[in-house]
C-alpha positions in Angstrom: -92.1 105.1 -146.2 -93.4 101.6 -145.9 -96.4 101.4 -143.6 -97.5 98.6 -141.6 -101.6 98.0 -140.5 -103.1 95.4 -138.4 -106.5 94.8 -138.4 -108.4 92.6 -135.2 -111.7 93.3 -135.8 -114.4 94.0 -138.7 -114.6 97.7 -137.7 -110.7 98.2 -138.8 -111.1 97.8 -142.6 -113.7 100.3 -143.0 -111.8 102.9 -140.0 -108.5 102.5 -142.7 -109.3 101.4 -145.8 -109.7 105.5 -146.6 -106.3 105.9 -144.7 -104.9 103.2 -146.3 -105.9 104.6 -150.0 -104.3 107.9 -149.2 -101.2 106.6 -148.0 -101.0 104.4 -151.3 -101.9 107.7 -153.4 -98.6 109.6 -151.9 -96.4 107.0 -153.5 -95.8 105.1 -150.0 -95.6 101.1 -149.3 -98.2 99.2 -147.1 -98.7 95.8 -146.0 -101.6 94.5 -144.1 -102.1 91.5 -141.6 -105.6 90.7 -140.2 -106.9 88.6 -137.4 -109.9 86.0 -138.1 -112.0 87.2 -136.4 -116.4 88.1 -137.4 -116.3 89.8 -140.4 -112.7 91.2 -140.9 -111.3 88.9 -143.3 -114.3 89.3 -145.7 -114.8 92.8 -144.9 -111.4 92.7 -146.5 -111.5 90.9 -149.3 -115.1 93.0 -150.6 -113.3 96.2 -150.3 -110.3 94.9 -151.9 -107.7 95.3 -149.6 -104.4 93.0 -149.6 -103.7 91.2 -146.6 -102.0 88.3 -144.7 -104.3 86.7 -142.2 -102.3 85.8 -138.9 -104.1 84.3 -136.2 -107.3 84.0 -134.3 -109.5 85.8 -131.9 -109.0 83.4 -128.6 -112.9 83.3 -127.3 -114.1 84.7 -124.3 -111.8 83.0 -122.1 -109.4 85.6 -120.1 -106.9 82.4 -121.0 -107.7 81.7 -124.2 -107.5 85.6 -124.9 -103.9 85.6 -123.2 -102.7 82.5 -125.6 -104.2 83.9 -128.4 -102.5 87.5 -128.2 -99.0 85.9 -127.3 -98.5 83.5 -130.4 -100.2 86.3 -132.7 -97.4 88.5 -131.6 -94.9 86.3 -132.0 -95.7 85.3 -135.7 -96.4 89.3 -135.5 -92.7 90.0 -135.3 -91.7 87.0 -137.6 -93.7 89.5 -140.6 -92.2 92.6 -138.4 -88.6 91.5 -138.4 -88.7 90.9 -141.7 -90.6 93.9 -143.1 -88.3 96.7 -142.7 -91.1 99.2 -142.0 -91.2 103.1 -140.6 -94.5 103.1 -138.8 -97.1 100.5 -137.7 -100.8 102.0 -137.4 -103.6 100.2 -136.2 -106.8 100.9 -134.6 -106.2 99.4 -131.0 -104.5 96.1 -131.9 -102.0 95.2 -128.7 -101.0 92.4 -131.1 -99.3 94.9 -133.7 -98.3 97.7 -130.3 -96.3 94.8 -128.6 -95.0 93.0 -131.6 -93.8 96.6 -132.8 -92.3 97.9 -129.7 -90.3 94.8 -129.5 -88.8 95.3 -133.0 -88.3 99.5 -132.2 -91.1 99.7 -135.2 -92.7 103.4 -133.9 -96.2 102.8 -133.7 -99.8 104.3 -134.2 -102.6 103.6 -131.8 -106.1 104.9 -132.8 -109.3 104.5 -131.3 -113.1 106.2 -130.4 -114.2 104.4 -127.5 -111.8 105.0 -124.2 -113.3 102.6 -121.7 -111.6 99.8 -123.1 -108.9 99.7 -120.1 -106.9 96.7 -120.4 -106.5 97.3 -124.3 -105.6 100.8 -123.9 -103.3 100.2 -120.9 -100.8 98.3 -123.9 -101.5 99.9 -126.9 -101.7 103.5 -125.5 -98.2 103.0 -123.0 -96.4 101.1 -126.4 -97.5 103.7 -129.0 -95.5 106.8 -130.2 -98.2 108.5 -130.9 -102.6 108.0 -129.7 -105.1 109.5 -131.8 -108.2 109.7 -130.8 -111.8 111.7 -131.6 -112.0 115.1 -130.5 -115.0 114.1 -128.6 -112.8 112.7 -125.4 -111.6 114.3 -123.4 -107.9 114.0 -122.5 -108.3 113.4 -118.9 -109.8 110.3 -119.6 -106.6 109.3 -121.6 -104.1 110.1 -119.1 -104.3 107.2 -116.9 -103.1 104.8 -120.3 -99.8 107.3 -119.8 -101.0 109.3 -123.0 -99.6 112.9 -122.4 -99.9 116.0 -124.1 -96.9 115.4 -126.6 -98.4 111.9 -127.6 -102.1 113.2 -128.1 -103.6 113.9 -131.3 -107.2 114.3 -131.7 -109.4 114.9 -134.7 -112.7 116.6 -135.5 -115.6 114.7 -135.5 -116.0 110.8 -135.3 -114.4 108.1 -137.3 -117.7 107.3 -139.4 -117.7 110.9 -140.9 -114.1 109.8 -142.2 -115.0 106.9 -143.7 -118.3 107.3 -145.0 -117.2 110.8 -147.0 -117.2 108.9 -150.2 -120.0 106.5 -149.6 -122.7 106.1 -152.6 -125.6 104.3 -151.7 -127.0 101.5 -153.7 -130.9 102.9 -154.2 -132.1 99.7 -155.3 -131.3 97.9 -151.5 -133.9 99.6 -149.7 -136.4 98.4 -152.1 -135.1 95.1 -151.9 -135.4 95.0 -148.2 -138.7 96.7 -148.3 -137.6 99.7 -146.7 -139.5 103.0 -148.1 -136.7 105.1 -149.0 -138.8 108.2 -148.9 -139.0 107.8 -145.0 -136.3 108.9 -142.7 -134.4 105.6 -141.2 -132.6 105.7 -138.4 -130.2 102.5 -137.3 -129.2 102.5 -133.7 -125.9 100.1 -132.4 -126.8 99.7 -128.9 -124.0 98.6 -126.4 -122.7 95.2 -126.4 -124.4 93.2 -123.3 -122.2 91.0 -122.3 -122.2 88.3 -118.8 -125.5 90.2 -118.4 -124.8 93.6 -117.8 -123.9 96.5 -120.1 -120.1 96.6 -120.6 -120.5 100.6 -121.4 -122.9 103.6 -122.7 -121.4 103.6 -125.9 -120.1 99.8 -127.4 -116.1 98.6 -127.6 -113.8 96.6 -129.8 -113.0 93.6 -128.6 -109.0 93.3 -127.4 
């Protein structure tokens, strides 16, 4: 099979980079296109993952957004078209669901936080199949038109997935002048955003 992932934003290479690897492993093909945007393209490059950068995040302008998601898809399906692939994964890019769906490419949509409406109401409706944490629940799905035969869900959360074969450099803590004898806890609080809390639990950006 040959495999197509899109990745829109820094938490994507880490979320597939382990998928990606096992893919690879069973003897299948896999390209990769990124969006600039934060850290994705490095995050990419450090963990040695091939890729084609197309496109930009468009800002926090609901216009800018709209501009910027139309002319990524288009130069989307000019890779697409081209690319003769079986499946296109991605972990909530509408760029890749609507480029895909366009080109009859059956398509992938993963994701862990289901608040994210307007994203979910594209990639979720376009996608073949949605896979998504055990942790929520499918009610909360069903409004993106995610039914029962397009569900899968997995045990646990994404982290757990990709942080199975993590080995931790021990000379960093030192170096930061952490005491590595002491329990630390890091805590990602929820994006504030036009000066409210956009959610309980933090999003990717569409």
């Amino acid at each position: 099979m040959r495999l197509w992932f899109d990745m829109t934003a820094p938490a994507h290479p880490l979320v597939l980079r382990p998928v990606i690897e096992r893919v690879r492993a069973a003897g299948h093909e896999v390209v990769v296109t990124a969006r600039e945007y934060a850290q994705t393209v490095e995050l990419l490059e450090r963990l040695g993952i091939e890729h084609v950068v197309l496109g930009r995040h468009g800002g926090a302008s609901r216009v800018r957004k709209l501009t910027a998601l139309l002319s990524r898809t288009a130069r989307m399906r000019r890779v697409g078209g081209r690319g003769g692939f079986d499946l296109a994964v991605a972990h909530g890019s509408n760029d890749l669901a609507l480029a895909a769906r366009s080109l009859g490419i059956p398509a992938l949509n993963t994701f862990d936080y289901e608040f994210a409406v307007q994203q979910h109401h594209i990639g979720c409706r376009l996608a073949q199949r949605v896979m998504v944490p055990e942790s929520i629940p499918p009610a909360r799905l069903r409004p993106y038109g995610v039914t029962a035969a397009k569900l899968v869900r997995y045990p646990g959360l994404k982290e757990e997935y990709y942080l199975a074969d993590f080995e931790p450099d021990r000379a960093v803590p030192a170096a930061l002048g952490v005491d590595p004898e002491r329990v630390l806890v890091v805590v990602r609080p929820p994006p504030v955003r036009r000066g409210r809390a956009r959610s309980r639990r933090g999003s990717t950006p569409p």
